[in-house]
N, C-alpha and C positions, 0 to 999 in steps of 0.2 A: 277169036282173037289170034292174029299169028303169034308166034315166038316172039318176034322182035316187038311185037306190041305188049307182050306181057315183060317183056326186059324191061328196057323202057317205065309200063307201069312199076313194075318195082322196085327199080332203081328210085324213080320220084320218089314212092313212098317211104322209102328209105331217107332219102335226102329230107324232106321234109318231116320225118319223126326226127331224125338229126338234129336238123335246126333247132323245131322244139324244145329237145331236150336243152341246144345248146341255147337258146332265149332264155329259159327257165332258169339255166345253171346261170346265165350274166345277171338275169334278174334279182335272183338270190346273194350272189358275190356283191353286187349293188346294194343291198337291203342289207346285208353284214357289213358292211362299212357305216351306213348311216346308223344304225345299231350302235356296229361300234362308238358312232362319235355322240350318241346319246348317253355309252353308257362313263364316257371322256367326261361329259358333262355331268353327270351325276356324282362320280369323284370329286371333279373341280369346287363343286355346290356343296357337297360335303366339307371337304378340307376348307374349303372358306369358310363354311357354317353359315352357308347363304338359303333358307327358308324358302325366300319366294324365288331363285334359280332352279331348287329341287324340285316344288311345287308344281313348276311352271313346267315339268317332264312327265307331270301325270295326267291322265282324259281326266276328264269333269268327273268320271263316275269313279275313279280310278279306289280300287281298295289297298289298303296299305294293313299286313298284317302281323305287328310286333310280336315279340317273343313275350309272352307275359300280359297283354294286353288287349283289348276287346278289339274288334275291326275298328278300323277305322277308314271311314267312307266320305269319298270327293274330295276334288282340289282345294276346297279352300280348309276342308277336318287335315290334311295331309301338311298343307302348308304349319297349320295350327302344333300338329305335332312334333316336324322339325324346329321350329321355333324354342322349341324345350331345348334345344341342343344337339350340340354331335359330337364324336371325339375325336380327339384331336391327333392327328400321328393315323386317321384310318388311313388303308388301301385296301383295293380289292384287286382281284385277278379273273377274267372273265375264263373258264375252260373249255365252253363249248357253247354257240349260236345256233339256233335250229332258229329256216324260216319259214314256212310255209303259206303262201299266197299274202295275203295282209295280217298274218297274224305269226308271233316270233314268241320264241323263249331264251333267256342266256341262263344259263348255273357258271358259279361260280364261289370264290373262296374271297374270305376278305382276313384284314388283321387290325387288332390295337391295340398298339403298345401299351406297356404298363404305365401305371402314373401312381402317385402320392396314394392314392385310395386305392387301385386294384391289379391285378396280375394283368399281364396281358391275353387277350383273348383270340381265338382264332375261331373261324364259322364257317355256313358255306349259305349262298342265297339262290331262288329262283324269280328272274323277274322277267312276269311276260307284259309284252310291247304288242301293239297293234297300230298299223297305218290307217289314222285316219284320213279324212276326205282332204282335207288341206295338201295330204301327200307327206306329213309328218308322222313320223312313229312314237308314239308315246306311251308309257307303265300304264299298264289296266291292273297288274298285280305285283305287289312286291312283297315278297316273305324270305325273312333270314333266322336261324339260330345259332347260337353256339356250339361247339364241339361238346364241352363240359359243362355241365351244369353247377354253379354254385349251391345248390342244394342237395348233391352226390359228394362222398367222401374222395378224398383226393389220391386214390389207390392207383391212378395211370400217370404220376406228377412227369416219372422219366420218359413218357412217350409222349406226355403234351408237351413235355419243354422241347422233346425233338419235332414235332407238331410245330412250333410254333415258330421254332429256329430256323425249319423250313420253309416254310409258306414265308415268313418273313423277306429270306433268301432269294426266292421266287418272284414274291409281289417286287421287290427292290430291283433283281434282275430285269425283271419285265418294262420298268416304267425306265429303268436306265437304257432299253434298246427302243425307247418310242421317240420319235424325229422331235 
């Protein structure tokens, strides 16, 4: 092969890993938005304490894994659960999105205010998402805990309140800069 034909080939292949990557990178910034407005609606479904909205963001097989509580498995055990209830005054804040091909994970922090019965509480969640065939993304797993456990002595009360002041601060910030 002369010179100019091995330029040439490399240049191409140059250009085209490029592309790749740059298809992949739009792919992904794609797949983080609808992420994102999945995880809009999970919020919304909350705050309303709308059962069959939250339901309706999980697969069929989808496992839902409470703090305190056995698994609980498929959309309609998931729907059955929120039904118990939600609180009222939650938020959350997403931190970080990872996508990888059809299948996604967010972590994040959430909060809830105090009420008549309990302090308020601050936590953090992992919930992974997968594209199904339809071309929608939806929770195959959702697991969240609290910072604090009510069954630990209250010997960090000055760093949860700063804890909670914050994320507070943050979640309220965040939702005041969304359109």
């Amino acid at each position: 092969m002369s010179l100019h034909g091995m330029v040439l080939a490399t240049l191409f292949l140059a250009a085209a890993t490029t592309g790749c990557r740059t298809a992949e990178a739009g792919s992904d910034t794609a797949a983080k938005r609808m992420i994102d407005s999945v995880m809009d609606r999970y919020a919304k479904a909350y705050q309303d304490n709308d059962p069959s909205a939250m339901a309706e963001l999980y697969t069929k097989a989808a496992v839902l894994m409470p703090p305190g509580h056995d698994l609980v498995k498929g959309r309609d055990s998931v729907r059955a659960f929120w039904s118990r209830g939600m609180e009222p005054g939650f938020k959350m804040m997403t931190i970080s999105v990872e996508v990888s091909g059809t299948t996604a994970y967010v972590v994040g922090r959430y909060y809830v205010p105090p009420d008549d019965d309990d302090d308020a509480e601050t936590g953090k969640y992992l919930i992974a998402l997968r594209k199904e065939r339809d071309g929608v993304w939806r929770i195959t797993a959702d697991i969240w805990n609290a910072d604090d456990s009510d069954d630990e002595p209250d010997s960090t009360s000055d760093s949860t309140g700063q804890s909670v002041a914050l994320l507070a601060a943050q979640a309220f910030e965040t939702i005041a800069q969304r359109p």
